[in-house]
N, C-alpha and C positions, 0 to 999 in steps of 0.2 A: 504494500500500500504506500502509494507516497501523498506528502500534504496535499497536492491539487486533490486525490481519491478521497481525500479524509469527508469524510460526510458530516452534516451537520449532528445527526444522532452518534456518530463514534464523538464527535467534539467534547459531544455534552454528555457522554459517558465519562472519558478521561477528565474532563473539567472533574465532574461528582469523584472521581476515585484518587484526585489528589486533593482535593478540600477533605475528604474522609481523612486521609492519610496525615492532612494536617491535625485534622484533630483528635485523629486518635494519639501522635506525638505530641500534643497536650495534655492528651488527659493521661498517658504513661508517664510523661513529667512529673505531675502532681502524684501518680501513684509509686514516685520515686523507683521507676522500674528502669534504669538508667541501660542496663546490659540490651532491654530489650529498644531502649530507644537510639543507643551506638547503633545496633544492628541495621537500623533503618541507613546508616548510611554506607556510603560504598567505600571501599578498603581506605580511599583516597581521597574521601568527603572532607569538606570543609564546614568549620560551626562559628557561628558568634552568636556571640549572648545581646538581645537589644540591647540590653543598658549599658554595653561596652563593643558597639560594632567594630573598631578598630584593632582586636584584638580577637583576630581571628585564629583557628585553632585546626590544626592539618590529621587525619588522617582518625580513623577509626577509633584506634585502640589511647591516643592523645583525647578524643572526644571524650569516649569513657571515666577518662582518668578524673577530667575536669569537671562532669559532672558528677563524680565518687568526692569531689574534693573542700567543698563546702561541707559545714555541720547540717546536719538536719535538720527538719523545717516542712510545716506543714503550705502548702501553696493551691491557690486555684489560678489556672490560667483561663481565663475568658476570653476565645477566638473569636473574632467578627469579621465581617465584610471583606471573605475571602475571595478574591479575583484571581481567577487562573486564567491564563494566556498558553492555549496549546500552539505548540511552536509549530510542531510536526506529531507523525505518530509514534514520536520516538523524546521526545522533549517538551518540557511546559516550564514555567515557570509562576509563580505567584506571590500576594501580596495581601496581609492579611492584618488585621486592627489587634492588638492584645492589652489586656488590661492586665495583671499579675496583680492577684492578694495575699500576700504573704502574711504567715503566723507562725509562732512558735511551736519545734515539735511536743509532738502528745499525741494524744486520740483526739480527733473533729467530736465537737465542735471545740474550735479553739478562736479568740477574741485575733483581730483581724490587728496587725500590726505594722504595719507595711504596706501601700499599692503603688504599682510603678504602669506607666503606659508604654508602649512601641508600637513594634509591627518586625512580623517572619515575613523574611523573602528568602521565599525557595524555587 
């Protein structure tokens, strides 16, 4: 298939299956499931954190590290107004609103202590 064959229903399939993908990398975030959130990228993935984009972080096993590397903490990431742009059928990229509420850890419910704003570009 190449982009001219791409159809408008394959479009808006792949649109749906990388906003899923975003927010499922959310909500594995908050459930502190970090191995399985490395996994989502590729050997050779690159990560930055919104609240420090400049300090961007190489490679899988470096990703993991960094998010094994803070103390615990309980977090909700709230995704919005996810825009994907399929490139091709092989590429998309997107652009999405976050709000992050951070708490201290313990068992939910926990008194909200922290929120920060950005945005994931993937």
């Amino acid at each position: 298939m190449t982009e001219e064959t791409l159809n408008e229903i394959d479009r808006l399939l792949a649109e749906q299956v990388c906003a899923r993908h975003i927010m499922r990398y959310a909500r594995l975030l908050d459930s502190s499931d970090f191995a399985t959130v490395a996994s989502m990228y590729t050997a050779d993935g690159r990560f930055a954190r919104p609240a420090d984009p400049s300090n961007v972080i190489h490679g899988r096993e470096a990703i993991l590290a960094s998010l094994l590397a803070p103390p615990p903490r309980n977090s909700m990431h709230v995704v919005s107004n996810i825009e994907v742009e399929v490139e091709s059928p092989t590429s998309a990229s997107a652009i999405s609103n976050l709000v992050l509420f951070l708490g201290s850890s313990g068992t939910p419910p926990v008194a909200i202590e922290g929120t920060m704003t950005g945005h994931f570009r993937d």
